[in-house]
PDBQT receptor file of N, H, CA, C and O in Angstrom, charges set to zero:
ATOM      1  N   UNK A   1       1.751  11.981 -16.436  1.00  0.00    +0.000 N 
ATOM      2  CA  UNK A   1       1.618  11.804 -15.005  1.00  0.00    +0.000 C 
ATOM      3  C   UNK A   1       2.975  11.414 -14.450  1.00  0.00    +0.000 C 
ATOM      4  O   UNK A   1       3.654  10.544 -14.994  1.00  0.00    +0.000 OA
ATOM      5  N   UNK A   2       3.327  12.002 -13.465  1.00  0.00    +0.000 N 
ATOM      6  H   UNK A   2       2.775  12.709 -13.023  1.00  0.00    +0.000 HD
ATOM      7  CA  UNK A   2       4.476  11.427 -12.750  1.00  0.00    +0.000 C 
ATOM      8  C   UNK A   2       4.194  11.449 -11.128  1.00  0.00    +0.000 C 
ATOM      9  O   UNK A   2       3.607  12.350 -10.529  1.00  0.00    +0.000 OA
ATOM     10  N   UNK A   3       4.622  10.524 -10.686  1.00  0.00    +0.000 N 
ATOM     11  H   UNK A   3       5.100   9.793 -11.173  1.00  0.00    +0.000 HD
ATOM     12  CA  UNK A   3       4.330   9.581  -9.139  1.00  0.00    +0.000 C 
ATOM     13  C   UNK A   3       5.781   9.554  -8.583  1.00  0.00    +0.000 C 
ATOM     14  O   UNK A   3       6.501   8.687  -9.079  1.00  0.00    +0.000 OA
ATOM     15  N   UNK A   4       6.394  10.448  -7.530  1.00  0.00    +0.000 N 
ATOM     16  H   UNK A   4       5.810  11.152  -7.127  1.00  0.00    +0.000 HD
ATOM     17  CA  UNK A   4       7.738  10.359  -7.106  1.00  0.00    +0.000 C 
ATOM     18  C   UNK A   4       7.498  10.240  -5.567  1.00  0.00    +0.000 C 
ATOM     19  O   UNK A   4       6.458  10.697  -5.093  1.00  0.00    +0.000 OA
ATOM     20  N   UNK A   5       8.486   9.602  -4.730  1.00  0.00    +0.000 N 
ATOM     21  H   UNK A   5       9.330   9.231  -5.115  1.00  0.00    +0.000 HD
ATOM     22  CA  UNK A   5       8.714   9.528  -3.503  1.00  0.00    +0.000 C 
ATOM     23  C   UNK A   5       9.905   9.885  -2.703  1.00  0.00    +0.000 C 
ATOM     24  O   UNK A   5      10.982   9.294  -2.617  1.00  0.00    +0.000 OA
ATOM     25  N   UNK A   6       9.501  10.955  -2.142  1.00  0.00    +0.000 N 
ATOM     26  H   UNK A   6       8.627  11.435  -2.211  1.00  0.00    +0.000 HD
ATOM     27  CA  UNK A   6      10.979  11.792  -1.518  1.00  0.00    +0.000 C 
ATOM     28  C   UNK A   6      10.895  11.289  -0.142  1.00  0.00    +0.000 C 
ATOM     29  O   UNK A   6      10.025  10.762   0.550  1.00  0.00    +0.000 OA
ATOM     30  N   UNK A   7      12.446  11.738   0.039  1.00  0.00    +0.000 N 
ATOM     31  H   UNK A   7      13.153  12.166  -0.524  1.00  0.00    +0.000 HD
ATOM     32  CA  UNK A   7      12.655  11.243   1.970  1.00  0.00    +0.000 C 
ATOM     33  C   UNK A   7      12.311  12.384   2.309  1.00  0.00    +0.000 C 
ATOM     34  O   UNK A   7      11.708  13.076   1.489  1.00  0.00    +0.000 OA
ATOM     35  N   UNK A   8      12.596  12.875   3.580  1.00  0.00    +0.000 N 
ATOM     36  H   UNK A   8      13.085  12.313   4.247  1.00  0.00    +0.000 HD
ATOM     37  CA  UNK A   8      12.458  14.264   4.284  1.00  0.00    +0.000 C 
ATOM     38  C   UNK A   8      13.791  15.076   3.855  1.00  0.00    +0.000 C 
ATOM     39  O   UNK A   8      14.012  15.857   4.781  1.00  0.00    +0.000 OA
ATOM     40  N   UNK A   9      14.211  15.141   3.426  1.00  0.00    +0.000 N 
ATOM     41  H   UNK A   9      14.032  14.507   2.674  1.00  0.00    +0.000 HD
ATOM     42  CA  UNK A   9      15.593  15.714   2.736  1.00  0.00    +0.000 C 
ATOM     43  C   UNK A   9      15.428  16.283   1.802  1.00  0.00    +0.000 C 
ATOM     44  O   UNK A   9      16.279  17.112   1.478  1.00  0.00    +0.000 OA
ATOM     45  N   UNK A  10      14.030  16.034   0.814  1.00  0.00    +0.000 N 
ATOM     46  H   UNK A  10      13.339  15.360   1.077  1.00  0.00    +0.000 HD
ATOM     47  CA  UNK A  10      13.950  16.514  -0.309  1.00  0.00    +0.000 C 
ATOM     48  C   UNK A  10      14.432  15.312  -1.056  1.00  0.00    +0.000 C 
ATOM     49  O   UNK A  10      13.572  14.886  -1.828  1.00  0.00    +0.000 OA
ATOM     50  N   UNK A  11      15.696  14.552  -1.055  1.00  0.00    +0.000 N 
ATOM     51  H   UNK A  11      16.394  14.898  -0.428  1.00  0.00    +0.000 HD
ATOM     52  CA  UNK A  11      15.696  13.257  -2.168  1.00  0.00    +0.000 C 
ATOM     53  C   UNK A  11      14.747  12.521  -2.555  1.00  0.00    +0.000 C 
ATOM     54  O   UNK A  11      13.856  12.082  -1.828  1.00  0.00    +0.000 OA
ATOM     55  N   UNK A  12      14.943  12.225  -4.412  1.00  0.00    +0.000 N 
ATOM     56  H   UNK A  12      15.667  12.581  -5.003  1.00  0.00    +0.000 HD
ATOM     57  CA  UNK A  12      14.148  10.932  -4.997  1.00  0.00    +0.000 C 
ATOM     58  C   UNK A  12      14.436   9.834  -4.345  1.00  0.00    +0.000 C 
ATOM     59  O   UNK A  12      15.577   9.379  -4.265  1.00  0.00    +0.000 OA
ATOM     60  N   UNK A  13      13.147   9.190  -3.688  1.00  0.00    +0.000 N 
ATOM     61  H   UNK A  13      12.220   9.560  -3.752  1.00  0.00    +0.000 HD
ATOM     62  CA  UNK A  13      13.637   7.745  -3.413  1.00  0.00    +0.000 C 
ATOM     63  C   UNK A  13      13.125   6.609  -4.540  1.00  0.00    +0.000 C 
ATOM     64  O   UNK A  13      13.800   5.605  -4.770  1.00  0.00    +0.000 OA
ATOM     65  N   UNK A  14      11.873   6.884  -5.204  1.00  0.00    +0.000 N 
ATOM     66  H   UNK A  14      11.325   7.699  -5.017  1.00  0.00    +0.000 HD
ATOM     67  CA  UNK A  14      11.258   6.030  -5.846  1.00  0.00    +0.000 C 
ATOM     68  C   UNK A  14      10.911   6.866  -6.734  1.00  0.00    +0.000 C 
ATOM     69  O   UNK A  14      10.738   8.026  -6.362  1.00  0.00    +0.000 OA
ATOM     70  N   UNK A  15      10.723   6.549  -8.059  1.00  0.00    +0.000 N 
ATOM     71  H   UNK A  15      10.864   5.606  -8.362  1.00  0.00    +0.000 HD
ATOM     72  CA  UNK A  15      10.021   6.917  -8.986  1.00  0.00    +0.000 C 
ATOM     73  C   UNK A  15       9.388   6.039  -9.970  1.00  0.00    +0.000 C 
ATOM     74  O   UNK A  15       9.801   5.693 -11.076  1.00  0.00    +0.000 OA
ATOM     75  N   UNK A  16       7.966   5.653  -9.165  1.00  0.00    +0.000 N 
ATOM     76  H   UNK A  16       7.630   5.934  -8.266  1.00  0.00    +0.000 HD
ATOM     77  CA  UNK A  16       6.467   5.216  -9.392  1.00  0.00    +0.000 C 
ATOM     78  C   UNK A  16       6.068   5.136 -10.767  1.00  0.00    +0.000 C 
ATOM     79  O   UNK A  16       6.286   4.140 -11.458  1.00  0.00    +0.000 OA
ATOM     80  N   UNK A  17       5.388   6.345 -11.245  1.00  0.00    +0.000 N 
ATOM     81  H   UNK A  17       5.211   7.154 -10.684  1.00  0.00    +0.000 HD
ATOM     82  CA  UNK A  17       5.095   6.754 -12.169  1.00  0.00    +0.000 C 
ATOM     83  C   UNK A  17       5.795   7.699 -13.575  1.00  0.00    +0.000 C 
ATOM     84  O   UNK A  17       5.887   8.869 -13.205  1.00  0.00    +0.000 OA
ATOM     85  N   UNK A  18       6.086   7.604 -14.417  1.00  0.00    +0.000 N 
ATOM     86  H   UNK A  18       6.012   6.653 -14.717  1.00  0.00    +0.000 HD
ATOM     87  CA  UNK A  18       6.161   8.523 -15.632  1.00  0.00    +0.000 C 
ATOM     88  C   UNK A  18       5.983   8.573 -17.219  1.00  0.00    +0.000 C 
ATOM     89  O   UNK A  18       6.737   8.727 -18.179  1.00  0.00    +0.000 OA
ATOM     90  N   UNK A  19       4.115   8.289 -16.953  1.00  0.00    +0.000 N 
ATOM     91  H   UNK A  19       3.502   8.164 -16.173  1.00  0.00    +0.000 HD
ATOM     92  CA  UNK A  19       3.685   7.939 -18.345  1.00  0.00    +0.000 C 
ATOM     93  C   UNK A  19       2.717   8.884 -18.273  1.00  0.00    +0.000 C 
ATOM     94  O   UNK A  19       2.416   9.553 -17.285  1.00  0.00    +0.000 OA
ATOM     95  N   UNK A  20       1.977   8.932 -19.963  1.00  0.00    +0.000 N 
ATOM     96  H   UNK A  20       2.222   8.388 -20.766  1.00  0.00    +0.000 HD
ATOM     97  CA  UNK A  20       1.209   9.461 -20.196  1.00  0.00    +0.000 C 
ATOM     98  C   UNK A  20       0.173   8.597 -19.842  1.00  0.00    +0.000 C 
ATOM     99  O   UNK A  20       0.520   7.419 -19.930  1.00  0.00    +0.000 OA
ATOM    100  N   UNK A  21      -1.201   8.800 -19.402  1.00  0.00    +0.000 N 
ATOM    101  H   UNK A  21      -1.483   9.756 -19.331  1.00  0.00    +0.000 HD
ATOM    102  CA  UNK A  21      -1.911   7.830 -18.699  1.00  0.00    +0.000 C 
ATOM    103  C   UNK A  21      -3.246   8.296 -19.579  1.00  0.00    +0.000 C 
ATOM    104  O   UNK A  21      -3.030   9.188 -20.399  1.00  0.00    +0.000 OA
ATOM    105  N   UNK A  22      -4.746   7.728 -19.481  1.00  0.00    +0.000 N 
ATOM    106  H   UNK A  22      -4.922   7.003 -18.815  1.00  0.00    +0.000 HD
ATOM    107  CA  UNK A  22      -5.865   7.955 -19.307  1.00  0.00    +0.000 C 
ATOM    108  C   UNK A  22      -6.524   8.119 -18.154  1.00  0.00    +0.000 C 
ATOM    109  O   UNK A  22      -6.372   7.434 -17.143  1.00  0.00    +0.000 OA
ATOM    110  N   UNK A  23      -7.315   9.099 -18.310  1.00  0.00    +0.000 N 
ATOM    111  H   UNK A  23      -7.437   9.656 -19.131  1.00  0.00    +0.000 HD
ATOM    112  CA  UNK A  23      -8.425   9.766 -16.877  1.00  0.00    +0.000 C 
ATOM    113  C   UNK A  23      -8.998   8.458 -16.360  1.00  0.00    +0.000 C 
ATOM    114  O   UNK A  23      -9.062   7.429 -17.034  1.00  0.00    +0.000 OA
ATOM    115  N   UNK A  24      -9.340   8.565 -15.317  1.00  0.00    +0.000 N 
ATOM    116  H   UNK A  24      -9.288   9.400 -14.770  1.00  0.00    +0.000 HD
ATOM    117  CA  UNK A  24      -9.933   7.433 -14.284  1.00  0.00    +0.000 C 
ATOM    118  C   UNK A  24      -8.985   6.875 -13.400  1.00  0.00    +0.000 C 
ATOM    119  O   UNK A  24      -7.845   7.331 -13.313  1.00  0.00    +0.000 OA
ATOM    120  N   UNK A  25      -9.424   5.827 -12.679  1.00  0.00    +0.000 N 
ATOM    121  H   UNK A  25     -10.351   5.457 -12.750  1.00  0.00    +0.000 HD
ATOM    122  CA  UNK A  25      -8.667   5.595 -11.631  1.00  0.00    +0.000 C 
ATOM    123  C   UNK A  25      -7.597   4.355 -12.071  1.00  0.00    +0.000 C 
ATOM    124  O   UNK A  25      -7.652   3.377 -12.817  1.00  0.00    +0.000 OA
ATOM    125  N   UNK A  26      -6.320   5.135 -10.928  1.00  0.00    +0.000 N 
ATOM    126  H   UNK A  26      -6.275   5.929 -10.322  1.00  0.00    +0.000 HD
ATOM    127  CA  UNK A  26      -4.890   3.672 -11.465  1.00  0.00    +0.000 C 
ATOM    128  C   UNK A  26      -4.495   3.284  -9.868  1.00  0.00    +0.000 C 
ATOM    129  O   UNK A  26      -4.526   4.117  -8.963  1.00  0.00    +0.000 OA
ATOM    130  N   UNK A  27      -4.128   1.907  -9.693  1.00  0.00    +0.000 N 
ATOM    131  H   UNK A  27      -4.102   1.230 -10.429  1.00  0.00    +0.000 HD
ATOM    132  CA  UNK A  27      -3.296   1.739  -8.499  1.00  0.00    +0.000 C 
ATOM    133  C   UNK A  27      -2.039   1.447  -9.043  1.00  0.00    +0.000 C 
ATOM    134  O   UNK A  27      -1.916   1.150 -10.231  1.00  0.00    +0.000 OA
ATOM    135  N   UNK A  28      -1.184   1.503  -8.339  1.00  0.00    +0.000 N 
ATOM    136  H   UNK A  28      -1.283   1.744  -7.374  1.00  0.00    +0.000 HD
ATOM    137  CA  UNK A  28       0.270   1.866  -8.195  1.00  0.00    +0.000 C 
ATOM    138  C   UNK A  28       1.299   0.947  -6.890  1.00  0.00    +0.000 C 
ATOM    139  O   UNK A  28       1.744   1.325  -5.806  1.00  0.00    +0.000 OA
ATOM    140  N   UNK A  29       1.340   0.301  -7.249  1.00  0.00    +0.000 N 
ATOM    141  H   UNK A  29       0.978  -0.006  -8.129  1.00  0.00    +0.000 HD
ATOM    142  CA  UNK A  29       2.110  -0.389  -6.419  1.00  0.00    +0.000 C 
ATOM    143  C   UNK A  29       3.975   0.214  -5.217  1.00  0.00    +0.000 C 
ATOM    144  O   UNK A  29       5.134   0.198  -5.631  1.00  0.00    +0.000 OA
ATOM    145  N   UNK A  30       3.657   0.481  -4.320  1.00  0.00    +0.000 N 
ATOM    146  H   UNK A  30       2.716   0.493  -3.983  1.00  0.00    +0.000 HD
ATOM    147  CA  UNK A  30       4.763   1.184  -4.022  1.00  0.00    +0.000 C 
ATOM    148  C   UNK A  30       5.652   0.194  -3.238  1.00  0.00    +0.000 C 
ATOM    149  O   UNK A  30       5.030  -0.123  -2.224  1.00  0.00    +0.000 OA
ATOM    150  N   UNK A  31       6.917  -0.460  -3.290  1.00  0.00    +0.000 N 
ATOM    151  H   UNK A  31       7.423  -0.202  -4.113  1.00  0.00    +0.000 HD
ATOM    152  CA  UNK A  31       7.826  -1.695  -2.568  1.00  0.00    +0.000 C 
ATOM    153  C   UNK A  31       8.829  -0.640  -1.705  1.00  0.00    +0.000 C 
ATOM    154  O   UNK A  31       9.856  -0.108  -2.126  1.00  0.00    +0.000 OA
ATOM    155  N   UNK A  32       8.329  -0.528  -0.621  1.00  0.00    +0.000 N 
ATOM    156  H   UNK A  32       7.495  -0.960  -0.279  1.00  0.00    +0.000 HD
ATOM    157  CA  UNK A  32       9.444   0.429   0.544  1.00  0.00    +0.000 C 
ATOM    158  C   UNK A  32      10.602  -0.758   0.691  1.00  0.00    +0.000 C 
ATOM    159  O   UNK A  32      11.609  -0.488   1.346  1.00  0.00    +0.000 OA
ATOM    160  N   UNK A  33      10.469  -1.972   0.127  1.00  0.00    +0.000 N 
ATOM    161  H   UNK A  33       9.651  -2.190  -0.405  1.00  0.00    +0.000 HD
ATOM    162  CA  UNK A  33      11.471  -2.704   0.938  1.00  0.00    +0.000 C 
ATOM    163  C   UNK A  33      13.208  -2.258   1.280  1.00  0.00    +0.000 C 
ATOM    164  O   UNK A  33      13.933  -2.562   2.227  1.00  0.00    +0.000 OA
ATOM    165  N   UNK A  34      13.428  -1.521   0.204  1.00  0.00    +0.000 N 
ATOM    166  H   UNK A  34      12.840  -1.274  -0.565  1.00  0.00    +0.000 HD
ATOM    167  CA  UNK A  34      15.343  -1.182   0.707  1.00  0.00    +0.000 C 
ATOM    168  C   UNK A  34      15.320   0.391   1.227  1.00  0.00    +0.000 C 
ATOM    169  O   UNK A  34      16.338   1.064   1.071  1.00  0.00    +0.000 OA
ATOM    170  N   UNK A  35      14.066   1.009   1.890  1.00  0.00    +0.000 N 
ATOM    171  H   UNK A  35      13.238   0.462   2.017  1.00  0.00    +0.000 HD
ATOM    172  CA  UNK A  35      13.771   2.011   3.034  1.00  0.00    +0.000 C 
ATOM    173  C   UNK A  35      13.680   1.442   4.051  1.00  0.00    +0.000 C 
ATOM    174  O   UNK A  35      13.225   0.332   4.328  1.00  0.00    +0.000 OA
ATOM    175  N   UNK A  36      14.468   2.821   5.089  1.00  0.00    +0.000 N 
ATOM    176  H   UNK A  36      14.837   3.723   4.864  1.00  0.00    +0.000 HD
ATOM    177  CA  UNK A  36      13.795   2.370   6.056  1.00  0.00    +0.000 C 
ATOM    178  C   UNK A  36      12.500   3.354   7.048  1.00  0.00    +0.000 C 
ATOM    179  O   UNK A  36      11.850   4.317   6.642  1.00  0.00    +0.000 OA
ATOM    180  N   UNK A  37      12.457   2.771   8.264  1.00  0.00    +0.000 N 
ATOM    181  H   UNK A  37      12.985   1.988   8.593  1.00  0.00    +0.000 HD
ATOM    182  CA  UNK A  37      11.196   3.166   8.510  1.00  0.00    +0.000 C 
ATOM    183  C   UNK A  37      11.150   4.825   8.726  1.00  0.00    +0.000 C 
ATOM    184  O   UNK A  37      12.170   5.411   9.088  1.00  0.00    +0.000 OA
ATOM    185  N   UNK A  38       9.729   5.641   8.446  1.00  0.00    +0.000 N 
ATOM    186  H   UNK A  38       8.901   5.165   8.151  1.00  0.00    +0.000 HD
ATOM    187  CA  UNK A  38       9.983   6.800   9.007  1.00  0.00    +0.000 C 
ATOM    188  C   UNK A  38       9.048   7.373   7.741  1.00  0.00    +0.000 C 
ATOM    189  O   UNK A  38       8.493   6.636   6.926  1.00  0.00    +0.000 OA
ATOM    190  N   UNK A  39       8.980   8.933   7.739  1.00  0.00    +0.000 N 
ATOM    191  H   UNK A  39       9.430   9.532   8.401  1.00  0.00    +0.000 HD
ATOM    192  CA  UNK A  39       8.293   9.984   7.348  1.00  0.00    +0.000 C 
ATOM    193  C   UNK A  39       8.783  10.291   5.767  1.00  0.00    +0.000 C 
ATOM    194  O   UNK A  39       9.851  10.863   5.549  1.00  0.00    +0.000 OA
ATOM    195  N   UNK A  40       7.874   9.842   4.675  1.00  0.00    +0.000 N 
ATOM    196  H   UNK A  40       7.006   9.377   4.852  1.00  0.00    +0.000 HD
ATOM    197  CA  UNK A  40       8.635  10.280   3.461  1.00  0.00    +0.000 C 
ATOM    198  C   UNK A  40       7.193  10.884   2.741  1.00  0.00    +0.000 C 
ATOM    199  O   UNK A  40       6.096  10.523   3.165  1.00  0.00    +0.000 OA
ATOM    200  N   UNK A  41       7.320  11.728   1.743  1.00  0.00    +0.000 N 
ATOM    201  H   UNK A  41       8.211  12.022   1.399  1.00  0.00    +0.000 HD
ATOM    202  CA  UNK A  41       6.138  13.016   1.158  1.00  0.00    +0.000 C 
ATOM    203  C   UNK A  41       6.311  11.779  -0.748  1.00  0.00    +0.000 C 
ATOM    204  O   UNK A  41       7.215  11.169  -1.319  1.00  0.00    +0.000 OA
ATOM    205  N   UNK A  42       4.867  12.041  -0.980  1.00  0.00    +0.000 N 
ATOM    206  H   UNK A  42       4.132  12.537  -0.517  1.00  0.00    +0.000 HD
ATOM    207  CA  UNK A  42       4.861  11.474  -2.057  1.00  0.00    +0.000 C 
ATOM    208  C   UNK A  42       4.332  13.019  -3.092  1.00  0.00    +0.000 C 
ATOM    209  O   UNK A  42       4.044  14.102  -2.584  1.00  0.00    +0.000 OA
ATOM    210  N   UNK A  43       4.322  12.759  -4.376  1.00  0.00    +0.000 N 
ATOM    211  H   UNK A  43       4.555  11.878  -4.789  1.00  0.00    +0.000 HD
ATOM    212  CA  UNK A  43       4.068  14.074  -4.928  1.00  0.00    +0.000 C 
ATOM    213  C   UNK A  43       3.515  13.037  -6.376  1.00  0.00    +0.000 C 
ATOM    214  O   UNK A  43       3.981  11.949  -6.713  1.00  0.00    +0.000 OA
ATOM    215  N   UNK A  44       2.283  13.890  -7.088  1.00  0.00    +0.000 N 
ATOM    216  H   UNK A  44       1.904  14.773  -6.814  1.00  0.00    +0.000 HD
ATOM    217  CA  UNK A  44       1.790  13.594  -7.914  1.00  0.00    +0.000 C 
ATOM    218  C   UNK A  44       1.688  14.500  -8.650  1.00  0.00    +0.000 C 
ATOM    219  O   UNK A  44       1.319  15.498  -8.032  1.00  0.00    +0.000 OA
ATOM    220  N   UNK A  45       1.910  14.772 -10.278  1.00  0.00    +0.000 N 
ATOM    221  H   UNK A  45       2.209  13.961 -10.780  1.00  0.00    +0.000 HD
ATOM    222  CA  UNK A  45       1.883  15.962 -10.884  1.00  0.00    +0.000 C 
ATOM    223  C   UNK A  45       1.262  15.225 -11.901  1.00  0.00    +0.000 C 
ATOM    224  O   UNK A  45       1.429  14.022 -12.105  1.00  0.00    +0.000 OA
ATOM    225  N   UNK A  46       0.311  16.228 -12.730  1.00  0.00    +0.000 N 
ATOM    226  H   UNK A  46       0.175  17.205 -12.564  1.00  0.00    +0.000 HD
ATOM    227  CA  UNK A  46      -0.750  15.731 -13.707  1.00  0.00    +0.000 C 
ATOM    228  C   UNK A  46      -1.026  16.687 -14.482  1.00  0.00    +0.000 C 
ATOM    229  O   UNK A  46      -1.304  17.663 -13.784  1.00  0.00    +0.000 OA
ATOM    230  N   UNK A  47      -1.109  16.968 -15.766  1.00  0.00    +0.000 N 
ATOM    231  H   UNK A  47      -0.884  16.175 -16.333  1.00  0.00    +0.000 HD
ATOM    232  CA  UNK A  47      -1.529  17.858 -16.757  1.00  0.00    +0.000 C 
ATOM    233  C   UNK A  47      -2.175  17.832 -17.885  1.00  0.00    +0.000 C 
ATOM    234  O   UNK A  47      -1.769  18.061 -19.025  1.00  0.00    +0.000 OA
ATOM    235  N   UNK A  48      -3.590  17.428 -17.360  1.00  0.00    +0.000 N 
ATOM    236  H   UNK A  48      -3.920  17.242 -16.434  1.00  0.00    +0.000 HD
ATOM    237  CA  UNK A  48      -4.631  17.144 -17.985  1.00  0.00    +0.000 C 
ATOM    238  C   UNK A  48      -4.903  18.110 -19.682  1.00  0.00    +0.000 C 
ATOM    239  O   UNK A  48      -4.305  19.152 -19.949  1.00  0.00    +0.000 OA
ATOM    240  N   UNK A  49      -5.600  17.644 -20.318  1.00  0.00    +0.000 N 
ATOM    241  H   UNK A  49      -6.086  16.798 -20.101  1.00  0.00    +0.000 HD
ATOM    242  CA  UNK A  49      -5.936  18.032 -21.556  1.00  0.00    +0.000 C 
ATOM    243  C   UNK A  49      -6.819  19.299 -21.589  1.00  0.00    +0.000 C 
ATOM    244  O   UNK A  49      -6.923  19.980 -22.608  1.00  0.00    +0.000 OA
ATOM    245  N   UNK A  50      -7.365  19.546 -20.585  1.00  0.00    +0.000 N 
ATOM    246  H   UNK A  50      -7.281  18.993 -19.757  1.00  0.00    +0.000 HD
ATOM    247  CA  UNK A  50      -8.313  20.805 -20.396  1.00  0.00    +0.000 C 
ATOM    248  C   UNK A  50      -7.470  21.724 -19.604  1.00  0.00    +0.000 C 
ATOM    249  O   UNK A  50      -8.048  22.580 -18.934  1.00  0.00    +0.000 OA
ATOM    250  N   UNK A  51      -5.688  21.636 -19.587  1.00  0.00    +0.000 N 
ATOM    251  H   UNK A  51      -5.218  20.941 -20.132  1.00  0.00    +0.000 HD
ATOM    252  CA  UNK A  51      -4.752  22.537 -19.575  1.00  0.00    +0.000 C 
ATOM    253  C   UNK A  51      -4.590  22.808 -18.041  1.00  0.00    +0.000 C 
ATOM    254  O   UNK A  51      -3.444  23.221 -17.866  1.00  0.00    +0.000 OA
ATOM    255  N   UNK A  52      -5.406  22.727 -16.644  1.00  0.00    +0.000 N 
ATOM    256  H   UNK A  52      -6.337  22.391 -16.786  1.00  0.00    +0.000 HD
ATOM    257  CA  UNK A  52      -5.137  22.901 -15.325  1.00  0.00    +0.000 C 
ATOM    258  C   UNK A  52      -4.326  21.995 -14.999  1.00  0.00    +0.000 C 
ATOM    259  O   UNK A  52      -4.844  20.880 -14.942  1.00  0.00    +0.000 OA
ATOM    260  N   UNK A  53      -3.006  22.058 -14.711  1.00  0.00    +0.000 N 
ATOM    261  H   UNK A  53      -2.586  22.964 -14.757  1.00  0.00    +0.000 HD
ATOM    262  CA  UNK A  53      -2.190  21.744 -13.890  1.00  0.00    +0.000 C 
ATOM    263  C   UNK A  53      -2.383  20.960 -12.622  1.00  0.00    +0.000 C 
ATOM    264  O   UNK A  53      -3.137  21.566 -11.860  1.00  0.00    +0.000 OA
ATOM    265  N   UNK A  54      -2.059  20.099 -12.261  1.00  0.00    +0.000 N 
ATOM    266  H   UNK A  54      -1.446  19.607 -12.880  1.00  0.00    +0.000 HD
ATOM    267  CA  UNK A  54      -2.009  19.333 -10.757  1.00  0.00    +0.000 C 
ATOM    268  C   UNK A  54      -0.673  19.035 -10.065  1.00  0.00    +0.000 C 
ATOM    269  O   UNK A  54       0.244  18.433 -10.623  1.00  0.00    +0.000 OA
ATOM    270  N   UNK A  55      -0.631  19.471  -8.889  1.00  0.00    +0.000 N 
ATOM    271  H   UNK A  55      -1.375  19.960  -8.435  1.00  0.00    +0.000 HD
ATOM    272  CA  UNK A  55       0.458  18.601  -8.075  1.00  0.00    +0.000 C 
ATOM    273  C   UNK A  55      -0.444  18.772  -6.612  1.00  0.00    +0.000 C 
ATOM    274  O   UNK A  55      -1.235  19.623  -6.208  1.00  0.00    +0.000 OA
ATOM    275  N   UNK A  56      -0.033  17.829  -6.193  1.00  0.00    +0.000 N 
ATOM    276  H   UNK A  56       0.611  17.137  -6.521  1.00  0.00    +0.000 HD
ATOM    277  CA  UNK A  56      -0.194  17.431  -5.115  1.00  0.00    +0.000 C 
ATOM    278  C   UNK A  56       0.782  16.713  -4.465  1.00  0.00    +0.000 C 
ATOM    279  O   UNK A  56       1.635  16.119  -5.125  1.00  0.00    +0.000 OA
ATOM    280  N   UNK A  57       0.776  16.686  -3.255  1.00  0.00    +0.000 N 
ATOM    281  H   UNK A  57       0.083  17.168  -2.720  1.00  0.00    +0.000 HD
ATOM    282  CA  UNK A  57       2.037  16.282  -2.452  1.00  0.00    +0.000 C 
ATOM    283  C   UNK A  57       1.146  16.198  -0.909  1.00  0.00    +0.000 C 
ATOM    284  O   UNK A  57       0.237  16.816  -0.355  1.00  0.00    +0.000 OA
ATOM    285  N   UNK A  58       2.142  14.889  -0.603  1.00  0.00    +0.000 N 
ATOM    286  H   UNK A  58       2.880  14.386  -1.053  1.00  0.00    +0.000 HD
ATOM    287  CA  UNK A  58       1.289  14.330   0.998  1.00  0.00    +0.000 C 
ATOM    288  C   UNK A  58       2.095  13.751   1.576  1.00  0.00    +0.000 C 
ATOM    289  O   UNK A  58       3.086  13.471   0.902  1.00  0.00    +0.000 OA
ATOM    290  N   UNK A  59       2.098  13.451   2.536  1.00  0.00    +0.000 N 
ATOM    291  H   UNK A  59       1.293  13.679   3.083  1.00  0.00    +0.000 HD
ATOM    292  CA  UNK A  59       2.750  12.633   3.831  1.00  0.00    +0.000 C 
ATOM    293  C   UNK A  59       2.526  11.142   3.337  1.00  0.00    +0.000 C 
ATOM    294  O   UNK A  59       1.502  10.735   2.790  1.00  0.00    +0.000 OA
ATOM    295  N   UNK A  60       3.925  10.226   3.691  1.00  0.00    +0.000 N 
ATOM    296  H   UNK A  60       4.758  10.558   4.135  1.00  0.00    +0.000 HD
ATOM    297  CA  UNK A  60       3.285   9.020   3.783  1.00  0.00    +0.000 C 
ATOM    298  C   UNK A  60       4.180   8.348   4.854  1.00  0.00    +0.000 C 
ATOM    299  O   UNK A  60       5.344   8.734   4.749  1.00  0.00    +0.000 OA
ATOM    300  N   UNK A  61       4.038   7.712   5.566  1.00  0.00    +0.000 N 
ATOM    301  H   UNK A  61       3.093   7.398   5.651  1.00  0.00    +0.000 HD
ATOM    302  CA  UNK A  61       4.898   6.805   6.808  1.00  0.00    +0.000 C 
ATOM    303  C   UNK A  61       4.819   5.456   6.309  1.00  0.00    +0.000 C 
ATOM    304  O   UNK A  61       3.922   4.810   5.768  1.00  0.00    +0.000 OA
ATOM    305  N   UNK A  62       6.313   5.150   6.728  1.00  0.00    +0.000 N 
ATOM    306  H   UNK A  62       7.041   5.675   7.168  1.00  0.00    +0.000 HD
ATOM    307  CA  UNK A  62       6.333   4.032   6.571  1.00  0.00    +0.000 C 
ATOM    308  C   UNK A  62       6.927   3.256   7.577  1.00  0.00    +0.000 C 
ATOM    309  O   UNK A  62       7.880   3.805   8.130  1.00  0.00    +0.000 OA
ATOM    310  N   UNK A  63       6.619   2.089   7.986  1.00  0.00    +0.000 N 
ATOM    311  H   UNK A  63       5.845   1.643   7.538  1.00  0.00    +0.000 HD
ATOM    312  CA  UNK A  63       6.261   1.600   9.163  1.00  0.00    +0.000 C 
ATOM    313  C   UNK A  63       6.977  -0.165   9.200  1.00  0.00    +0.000 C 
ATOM    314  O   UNK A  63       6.880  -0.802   8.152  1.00  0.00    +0.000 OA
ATOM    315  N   UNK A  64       7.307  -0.495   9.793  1.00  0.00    +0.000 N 
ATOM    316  H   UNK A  64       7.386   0.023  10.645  1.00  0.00    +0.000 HD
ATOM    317  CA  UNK A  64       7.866  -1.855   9.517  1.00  0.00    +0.000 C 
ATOM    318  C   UNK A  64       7.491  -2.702  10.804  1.00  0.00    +0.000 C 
ATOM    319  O   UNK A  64       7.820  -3.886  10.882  1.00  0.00    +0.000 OA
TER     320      UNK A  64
């Protein structure tokens, strides 16, 4: 699993996650503190054992 946080530029700002994990649910703690405020895309990629592929990618604002 890997958990990354880009600005609108396309740059890494954070990188969250990059372990091998178990199925079910994880929280993830994200510290915007040395960002600043505004529009950044988070992306989740996952490649489960039954071989389908995941990414996903979303909006996240951050707000001060």
């Amino acid at each position: 699993v890997t958990l990354e946080v880009f600005d609108v530029r396309g740059r890494v700002v954070a990188k969250l996650v990059e372990a091998e994990m178990t199925a079910g649910v994880h929280v993830v703690r994200f510290d915007g503190e040395n960002l600043t405020s505004g529009k950044y895309f988070y992306r989740l990629e996952a490649a489960p054992e039954s071989g389908t592929e995941i990414i996903e990618t979303r909006e996240l604002l951050l707000a001060r």
